[in-house]
BAMITI-36063 format. One line per field, with one value per residue (C-alpha): residue number from 1; y negated, z, x. Coordinates in steps of 0.25 Angstrom, whole numbers, plus 5000, padded with zeros to 4 digits. Each point is the difference from the previous one (the first is absolute). Example, Ala and Ser with C-alpha at 12.3 -4.5 7.8 and 13.67 -1.06 7.14 Angstrom:
// residues 2
resi [1, 2] $
c2 [5018, 4986] $
c3 [5031, 4998] $
c1 [5049, 5006] $
// end
This chain:
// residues 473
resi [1, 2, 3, 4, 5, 6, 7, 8, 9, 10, 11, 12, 13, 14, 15, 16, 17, 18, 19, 20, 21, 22, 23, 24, 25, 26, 27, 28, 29, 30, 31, 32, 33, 34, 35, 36, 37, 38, 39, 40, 41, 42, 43, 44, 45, 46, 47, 48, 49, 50, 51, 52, 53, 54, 55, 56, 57, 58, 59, 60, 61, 62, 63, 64, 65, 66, 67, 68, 69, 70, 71, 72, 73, 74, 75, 76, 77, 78, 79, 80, 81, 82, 83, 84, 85, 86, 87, 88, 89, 90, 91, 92, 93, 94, 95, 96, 97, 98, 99, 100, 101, 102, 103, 104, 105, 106, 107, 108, 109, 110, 111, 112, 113, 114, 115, 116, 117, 118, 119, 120, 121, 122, 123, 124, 125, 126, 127, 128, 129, 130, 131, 132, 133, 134, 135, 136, 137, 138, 139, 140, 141, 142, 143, 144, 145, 146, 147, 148, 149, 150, 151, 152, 153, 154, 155, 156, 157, 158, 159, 160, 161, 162, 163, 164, 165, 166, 167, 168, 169, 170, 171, 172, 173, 174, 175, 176, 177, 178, 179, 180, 181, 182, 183, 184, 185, 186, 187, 188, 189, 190, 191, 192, 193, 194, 195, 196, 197, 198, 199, 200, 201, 202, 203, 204, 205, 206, 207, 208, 209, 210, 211, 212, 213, 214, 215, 216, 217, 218, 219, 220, 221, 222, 223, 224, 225, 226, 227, 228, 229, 230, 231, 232, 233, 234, 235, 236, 237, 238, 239, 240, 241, 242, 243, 244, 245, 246, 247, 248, 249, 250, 251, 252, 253, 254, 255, 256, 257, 258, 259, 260, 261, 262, 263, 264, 265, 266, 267, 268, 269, 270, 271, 272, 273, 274, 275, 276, 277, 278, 279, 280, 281, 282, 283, 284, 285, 286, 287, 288, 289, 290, 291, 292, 293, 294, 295, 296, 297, 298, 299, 300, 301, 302, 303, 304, 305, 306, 307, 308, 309, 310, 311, 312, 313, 314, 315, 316, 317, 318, 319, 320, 321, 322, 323, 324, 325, 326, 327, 328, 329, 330, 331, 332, 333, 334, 335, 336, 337, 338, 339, 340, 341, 342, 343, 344, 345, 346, 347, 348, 349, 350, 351, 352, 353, 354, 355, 356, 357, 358, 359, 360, 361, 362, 363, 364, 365, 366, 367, 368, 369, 370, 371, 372, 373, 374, 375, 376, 377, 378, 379, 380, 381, 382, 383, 384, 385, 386, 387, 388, 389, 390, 391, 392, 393, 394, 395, 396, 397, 398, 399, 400, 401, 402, 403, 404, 405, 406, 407, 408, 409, 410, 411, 412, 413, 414, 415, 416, 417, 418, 419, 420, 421, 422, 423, 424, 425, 426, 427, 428, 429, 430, 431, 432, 433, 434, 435, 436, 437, 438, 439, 440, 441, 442, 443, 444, 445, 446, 447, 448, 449, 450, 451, 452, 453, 454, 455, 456, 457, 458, 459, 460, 461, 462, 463, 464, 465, 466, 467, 468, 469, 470, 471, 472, 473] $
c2 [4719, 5001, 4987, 5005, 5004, 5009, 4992, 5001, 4995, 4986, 5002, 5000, 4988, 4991, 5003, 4991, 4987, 4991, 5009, 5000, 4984, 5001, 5010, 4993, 4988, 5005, 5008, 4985, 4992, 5007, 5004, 4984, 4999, 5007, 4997, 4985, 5003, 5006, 4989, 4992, 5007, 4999, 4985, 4998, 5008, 4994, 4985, 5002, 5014, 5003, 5012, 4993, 4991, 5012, 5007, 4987, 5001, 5014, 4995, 4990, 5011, 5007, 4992, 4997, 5014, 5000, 4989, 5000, 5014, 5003, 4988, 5000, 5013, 4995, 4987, 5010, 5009, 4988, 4992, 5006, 5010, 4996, 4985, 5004, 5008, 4990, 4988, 5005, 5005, 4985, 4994, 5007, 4997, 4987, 4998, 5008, 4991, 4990, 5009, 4997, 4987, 4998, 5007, 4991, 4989, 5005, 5014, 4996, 4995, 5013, 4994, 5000, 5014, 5005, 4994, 5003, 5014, 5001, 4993, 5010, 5011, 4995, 5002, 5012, 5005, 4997, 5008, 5014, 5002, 4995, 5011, 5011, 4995, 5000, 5016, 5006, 4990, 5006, 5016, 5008, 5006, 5012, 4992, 4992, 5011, 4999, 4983, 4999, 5009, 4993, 4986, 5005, 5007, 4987, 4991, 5008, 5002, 4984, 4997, 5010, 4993, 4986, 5000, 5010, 5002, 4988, 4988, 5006, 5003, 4987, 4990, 5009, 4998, 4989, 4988, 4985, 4992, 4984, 4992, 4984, 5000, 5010, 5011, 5014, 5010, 5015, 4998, 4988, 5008, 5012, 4990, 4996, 5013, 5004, 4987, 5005, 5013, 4996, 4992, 5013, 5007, 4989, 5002, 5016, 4997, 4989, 5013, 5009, 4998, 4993, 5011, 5008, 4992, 4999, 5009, 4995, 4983, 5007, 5006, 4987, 4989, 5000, 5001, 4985, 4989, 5005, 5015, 4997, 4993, 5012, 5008, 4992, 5003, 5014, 5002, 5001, 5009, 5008, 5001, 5004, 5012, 5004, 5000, 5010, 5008, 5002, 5002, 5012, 5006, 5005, 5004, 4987, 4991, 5005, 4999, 4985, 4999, 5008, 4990, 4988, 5005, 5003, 4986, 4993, 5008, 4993, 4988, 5002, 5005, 4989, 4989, 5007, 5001, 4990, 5001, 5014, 4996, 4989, 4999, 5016, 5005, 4986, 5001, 4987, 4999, 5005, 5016, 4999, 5007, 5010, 5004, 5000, 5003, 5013, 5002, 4994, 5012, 5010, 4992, 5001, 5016, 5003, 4996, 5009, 5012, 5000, 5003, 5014, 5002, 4995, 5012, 5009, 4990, 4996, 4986, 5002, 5006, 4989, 4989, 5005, 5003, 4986, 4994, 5009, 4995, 4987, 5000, 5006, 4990, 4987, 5006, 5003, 4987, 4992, 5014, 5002, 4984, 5003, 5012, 4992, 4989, 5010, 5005, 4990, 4986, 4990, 5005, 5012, 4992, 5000, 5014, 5006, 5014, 4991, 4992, 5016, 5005, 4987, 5001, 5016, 4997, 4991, 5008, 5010, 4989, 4996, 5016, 5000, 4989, 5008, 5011, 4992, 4993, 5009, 5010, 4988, 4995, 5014, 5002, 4985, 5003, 5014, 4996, 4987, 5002, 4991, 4991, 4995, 5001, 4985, 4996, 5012, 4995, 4985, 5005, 5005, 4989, 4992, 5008, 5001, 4984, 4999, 5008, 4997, 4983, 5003, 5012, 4991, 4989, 5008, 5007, 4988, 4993, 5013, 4998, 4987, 5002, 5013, 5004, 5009, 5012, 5000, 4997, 5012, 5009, 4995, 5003, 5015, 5001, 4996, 5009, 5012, 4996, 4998, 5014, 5007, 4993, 5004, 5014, 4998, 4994, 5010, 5012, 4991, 5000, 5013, 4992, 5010, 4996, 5011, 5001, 5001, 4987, 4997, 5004, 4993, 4991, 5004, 5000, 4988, 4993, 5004, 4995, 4985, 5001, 4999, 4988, 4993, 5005, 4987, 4994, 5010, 4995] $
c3 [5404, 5015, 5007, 5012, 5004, 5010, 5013, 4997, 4990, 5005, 5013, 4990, 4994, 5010, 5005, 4989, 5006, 4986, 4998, 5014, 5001, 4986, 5005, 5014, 4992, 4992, 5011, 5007, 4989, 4995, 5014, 5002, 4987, 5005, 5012, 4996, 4990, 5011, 5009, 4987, 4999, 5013, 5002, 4987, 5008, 5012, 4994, 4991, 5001, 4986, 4993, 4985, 5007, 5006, 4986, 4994, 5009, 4996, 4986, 5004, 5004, 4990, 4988, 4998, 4999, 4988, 4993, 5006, 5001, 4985, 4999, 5013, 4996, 4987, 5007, 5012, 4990, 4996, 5014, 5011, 5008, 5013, 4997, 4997, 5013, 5010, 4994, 4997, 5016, 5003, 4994, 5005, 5015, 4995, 4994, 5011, 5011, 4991, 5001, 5015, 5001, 4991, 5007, 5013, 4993, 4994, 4999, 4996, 4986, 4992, 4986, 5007, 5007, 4986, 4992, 5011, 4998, 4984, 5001, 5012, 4993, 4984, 5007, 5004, 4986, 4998, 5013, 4995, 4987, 5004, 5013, 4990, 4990, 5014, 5002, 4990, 5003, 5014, 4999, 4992, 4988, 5008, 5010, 4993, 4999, 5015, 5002, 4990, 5008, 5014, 4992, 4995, 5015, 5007, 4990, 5003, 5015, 5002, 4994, 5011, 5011, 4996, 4996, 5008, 5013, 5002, 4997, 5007, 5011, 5004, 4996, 5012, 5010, 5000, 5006, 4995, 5007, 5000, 4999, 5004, 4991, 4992, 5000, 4993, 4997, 4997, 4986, 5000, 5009, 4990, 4989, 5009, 5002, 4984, 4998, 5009, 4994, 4987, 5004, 5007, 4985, 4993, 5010, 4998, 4985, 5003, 5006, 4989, 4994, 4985, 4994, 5001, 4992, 4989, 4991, 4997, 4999, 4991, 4990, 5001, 4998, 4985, 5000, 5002, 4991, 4987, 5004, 5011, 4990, 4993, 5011, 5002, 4986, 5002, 5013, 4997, 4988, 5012, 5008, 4989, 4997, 5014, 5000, 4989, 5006, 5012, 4992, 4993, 5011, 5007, 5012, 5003, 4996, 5011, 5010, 4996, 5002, 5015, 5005, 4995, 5006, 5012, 5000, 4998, 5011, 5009, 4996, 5003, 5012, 5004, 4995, 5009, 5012, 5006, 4997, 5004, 5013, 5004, 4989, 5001, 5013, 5008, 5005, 5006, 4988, 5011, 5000, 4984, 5004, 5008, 4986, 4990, 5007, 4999, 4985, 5000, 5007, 4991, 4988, 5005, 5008, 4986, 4991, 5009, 5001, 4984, 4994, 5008, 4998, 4984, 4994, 5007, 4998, 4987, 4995, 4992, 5013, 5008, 4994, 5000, 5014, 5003, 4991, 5007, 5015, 4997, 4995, 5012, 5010, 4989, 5001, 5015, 5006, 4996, 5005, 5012, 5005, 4994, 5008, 5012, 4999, 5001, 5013, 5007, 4993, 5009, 5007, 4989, 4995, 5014, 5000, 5001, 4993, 4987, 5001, 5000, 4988, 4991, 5005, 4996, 4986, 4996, 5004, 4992, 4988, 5001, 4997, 4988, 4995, 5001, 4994, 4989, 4999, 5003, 4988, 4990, 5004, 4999, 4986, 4996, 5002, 4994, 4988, 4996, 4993, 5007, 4987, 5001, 5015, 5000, 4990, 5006, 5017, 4992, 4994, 5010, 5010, 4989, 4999, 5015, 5002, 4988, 5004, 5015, 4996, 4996, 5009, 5012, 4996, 4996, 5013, 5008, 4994, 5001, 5015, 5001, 4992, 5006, 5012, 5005, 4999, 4986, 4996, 5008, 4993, 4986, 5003, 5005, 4984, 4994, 5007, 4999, 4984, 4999, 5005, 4991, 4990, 5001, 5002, 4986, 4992, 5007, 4995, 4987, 4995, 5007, 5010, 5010, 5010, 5001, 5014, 4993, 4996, 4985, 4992, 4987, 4995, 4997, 4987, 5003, 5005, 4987, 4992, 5007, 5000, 4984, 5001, 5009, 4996, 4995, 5012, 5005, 4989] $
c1 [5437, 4995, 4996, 5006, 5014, 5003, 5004, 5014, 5000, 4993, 5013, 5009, 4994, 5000, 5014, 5003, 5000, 4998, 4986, 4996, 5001, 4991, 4991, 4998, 4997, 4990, 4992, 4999, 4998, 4989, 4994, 5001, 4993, 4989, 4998, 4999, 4990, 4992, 5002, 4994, 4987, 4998, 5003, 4990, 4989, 5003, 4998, 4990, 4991, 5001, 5003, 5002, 5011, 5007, 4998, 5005, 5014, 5002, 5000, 5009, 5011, 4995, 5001, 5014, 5005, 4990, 5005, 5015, 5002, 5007, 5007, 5006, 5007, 5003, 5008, 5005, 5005, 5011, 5003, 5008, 4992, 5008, 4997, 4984, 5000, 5005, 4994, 4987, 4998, 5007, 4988, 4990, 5005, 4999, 4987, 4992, 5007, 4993, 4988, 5001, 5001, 4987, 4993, 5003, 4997, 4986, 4999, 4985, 5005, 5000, 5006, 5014, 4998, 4996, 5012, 5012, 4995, 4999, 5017, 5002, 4995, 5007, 5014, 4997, 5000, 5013, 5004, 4994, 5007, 5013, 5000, 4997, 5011, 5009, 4997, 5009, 5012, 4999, 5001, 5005, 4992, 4996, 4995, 4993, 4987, 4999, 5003, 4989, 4990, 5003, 4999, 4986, 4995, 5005, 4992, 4987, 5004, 5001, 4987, 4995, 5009, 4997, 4986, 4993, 5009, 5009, 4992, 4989, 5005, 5010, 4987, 4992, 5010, 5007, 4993, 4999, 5010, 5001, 5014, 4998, 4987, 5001, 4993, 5005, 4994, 5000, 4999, 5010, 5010, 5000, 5002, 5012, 5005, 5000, 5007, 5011, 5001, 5001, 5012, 5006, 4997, 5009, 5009, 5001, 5002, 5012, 5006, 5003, 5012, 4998, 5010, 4989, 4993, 5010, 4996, 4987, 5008, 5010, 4989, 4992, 5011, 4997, 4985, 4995, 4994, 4993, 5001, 4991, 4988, 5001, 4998, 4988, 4996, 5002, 4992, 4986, 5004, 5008, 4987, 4992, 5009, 5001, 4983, 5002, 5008, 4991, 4989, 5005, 5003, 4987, 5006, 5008, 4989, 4991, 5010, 5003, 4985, 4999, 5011, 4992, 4989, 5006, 5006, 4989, 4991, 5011, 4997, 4985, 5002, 5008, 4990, 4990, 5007, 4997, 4985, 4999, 5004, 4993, 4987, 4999, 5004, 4995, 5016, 5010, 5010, 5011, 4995, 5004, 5012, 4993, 4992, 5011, 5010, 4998, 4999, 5013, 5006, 4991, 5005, 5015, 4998, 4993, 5011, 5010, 4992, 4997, 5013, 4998, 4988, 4998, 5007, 4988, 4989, 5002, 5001, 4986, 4992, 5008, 4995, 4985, 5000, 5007, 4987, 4991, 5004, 5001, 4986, 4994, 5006, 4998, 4985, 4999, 5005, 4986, 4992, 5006, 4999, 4983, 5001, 5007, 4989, 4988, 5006, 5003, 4995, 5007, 5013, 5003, 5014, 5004, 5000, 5016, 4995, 4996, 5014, 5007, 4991, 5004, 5015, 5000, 4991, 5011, 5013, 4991, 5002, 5012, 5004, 4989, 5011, 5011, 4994, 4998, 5011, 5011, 4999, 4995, 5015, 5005, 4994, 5003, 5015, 5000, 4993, 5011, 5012, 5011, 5000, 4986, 4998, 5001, 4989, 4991, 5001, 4998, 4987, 4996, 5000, 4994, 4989, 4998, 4999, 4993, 4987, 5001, 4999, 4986, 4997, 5004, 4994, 4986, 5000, 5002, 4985, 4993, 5004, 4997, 4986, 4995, 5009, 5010, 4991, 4997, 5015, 5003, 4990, 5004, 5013, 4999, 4992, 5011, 5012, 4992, 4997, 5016, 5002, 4990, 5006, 5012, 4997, 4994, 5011, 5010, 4991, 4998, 5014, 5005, 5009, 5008, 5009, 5012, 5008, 5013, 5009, 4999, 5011, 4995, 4991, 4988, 4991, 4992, 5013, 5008, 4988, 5001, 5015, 5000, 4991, 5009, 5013, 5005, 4997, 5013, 5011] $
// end
């Protein structure tokens, strides 16, 4: 299985109206999502200059797909997916207006700040499986193959969009404003912004007519009450059969692990965007855009081009060289400001060719993520048999938010305890130790990655298969 379509393909699916409305709903809700956790990490540094309490807000958006993630797909699996849909995006209009208005009041307090986006972020988890559920009520089942895929690349494009392209660039140019006495600003008006569009997602979800819906209400009408607890019951045992199926199967196993890496170096960067910026680079918070922007384009021009260039490439030689350039730029950042510093000690962040070199190491970063990223989806797809493809993608993001809570929160004190420098340094240690690493297990366990589609499942998967066959009857 591909994890792109051709392009036709994609045309021919957004002629249908139902799944256009649930695509378009998708690509603005989870750009909305985020962006606003941008906007939040920035607010954080903005009011208190710590990168703890920017790695403690990334936890907070972080957490609940940890502790929510399973059950939420448990639950949605037996609730209308329509009703999910359009009520899930209602209430997050709802509570990030609230968001709004307590930041007006004090947006000093952090206590508020931090819970509105722990609730924001806990409906959210309810929105992501009932989507997925949607896709095969939509299009027919041979076009389910490329729906998935566009639902996959739009998931991965809109973490570019919102996080290191749009966020960025609407807190640099729009200005603070007052009304009577109160005074927005950029962050408040973006919070505004994704409060409307959320509403204008539960709005493209009213629209599709609930007949297409009523294969799923018809095959859950009798599922209620003591069936669900022993879904409950049965869930942990469900995950558990899922790990061994990854685990036996070498190949898929590393891509789970390149994805959650990929994920979670996201994450990082976002925690220290704001510091790089102004602690690194000596910069006004409003040339942000101007720094990231560009590794949203090389993220986004990156996952374009790959598809292409992926067969040629190789996923294993893909991947390395992703590692490899994103540890030269995570290394040369601190070097070149040292190297900036020497030249000229006083005016050397005024300088336009330093702002130029940053903006093109980071577009250069932004395609080391796709190189990563692109053919761990591919083999991650490949390498799941549709009747545990649930339990895998639930792992996996399992997996991702549980290593980056520590990750982010360990990165944020080295920060605040030894500076920016040495977090970057450490960092670059660690992505070329991931990359030898994974070189190693590949050469370990013999892992190759033919060009062709599978036609069967492989040994590995066979072998795991047998230990969760009962999860299938």
């Amino acid at each position: 299985m591909a994890v792109t379509a051709p392009h036709d393909g994609y045309l021919t699916l957004l002629r249908k109206r139902s799944f256009l409305y649930l695509w378009l709903s998708q690509l603005i809700s989870m750009t909305c999502f985020f962006a606003s956790n941008y906007a939040l990490l920035v607010l954080i540094e903005e009011l208190t200059g710590s990168t703890t309490l920017v790695g403690l807000a990334i936890i907070c958006f972080s957490l609940p797909a940890l502790i929510l993630g399973a059950p939420a797909g448990v639950f949605v699996d037996r609730m209308n997916k329509r009703r999910v849909l359009w009520t899930s995006n209602f209430l997050r209009a709802i509570a990030t207006f609230i968001f709004v208005i307590s930041l007006l009041i004090n947006r000093h307090q952090l206590v508020p700040v931090y819970l509105l986006t722990l609730l924001i972020s806990s409906i959210g988890q309810f929105f992501t499986p009932a989507e997925g559920a949607s896709i095969p009520l939509l299009v027919s089942e041979e076009e389910l193959v490329p729906a998935l895929s566009l639902f996959n690349i739009t998931f991965m494009l809109s973490q570019a969009l919102g996080f290191i392209l749009l966020a960025p660039i609407i807190l640099s140019l729009l200005p603070a404003f007052t009304i009577t006495s109160l005074v927005i600003n950029p962050v408040d008006s973006l919070y505004i912004i994704v409060a409307v569009l959320y509403g204008v997602c539960a709005g493209l979800i009213a629209m599709i007519p609930a007949k297409d819906f009523a294969r799923a209400d018809r095959s859950t009408q009798n599922r209620k009450g003591t069936q669900n607890l022993e879904i409950v019951s049965n869930m942990w045992t469900e995950m558990s059969q899922g790990w061994v199926f990854v685990r036996r199967n070498k190949r898929l196993f590393l891509a789970v692990v390149q994805l959650s890496f990929a994920g979670v170096l996201l994450l990082v960067i976002g925690e220290l965007a704001t510091p790089i910026v102004t602690k690194l680079l000596l910069l006004e918070p409003n040339k942000m855009a101007f720094v990231f922007a560009p590794a949203g384009i090389g993220l986004v021009g990156g996952s374009i081009v790959m598809p292409r260039i992926m067969p040629r490439l190789g996923k294993s030689r893909a991947v390395f060289i992703g590692t490899i350039a994103l540890t030269l730029v995570t290394l040369l950042l601190p070097l070149i400001t040292l190297a900036a510093k020497t030249l000229d000690p006083i005016s050397w962040n005024a300088n336009p060719f330093i702002l130029i070199i940053v903006a093109l190491l980071m577009a250069v970063a932004g395609v080391a993520l796709a190189l990563i990223n692109i053919p761990a989806q591919t083999a991650m797809q490949e390498q799941t048999p549709d009747w545990i493809k649930g339990r895998v993608f639930a792992l996996q993001l399992m997996l991702y938010n549980t290593f980056a809570i520590p990750i982010i929160l360990f990165i944020g004190g080295i920060a605040d305890l030894f500076g920016l420098d040495h977090v970057l340094y450490l960092m670059s240690i660690c992505e070329i130790a991931f990359g030898v690493w994974g070189l190693y297990y590949e050469r370990k366990h013999s892992i190759t990655y033919p060009n062709e589609p599978l036609d069967e499942i492989k040994e590995g998967e066979k072998v795991a298969e047998a230990d969760t066959l009962p999860s299938k009857l």
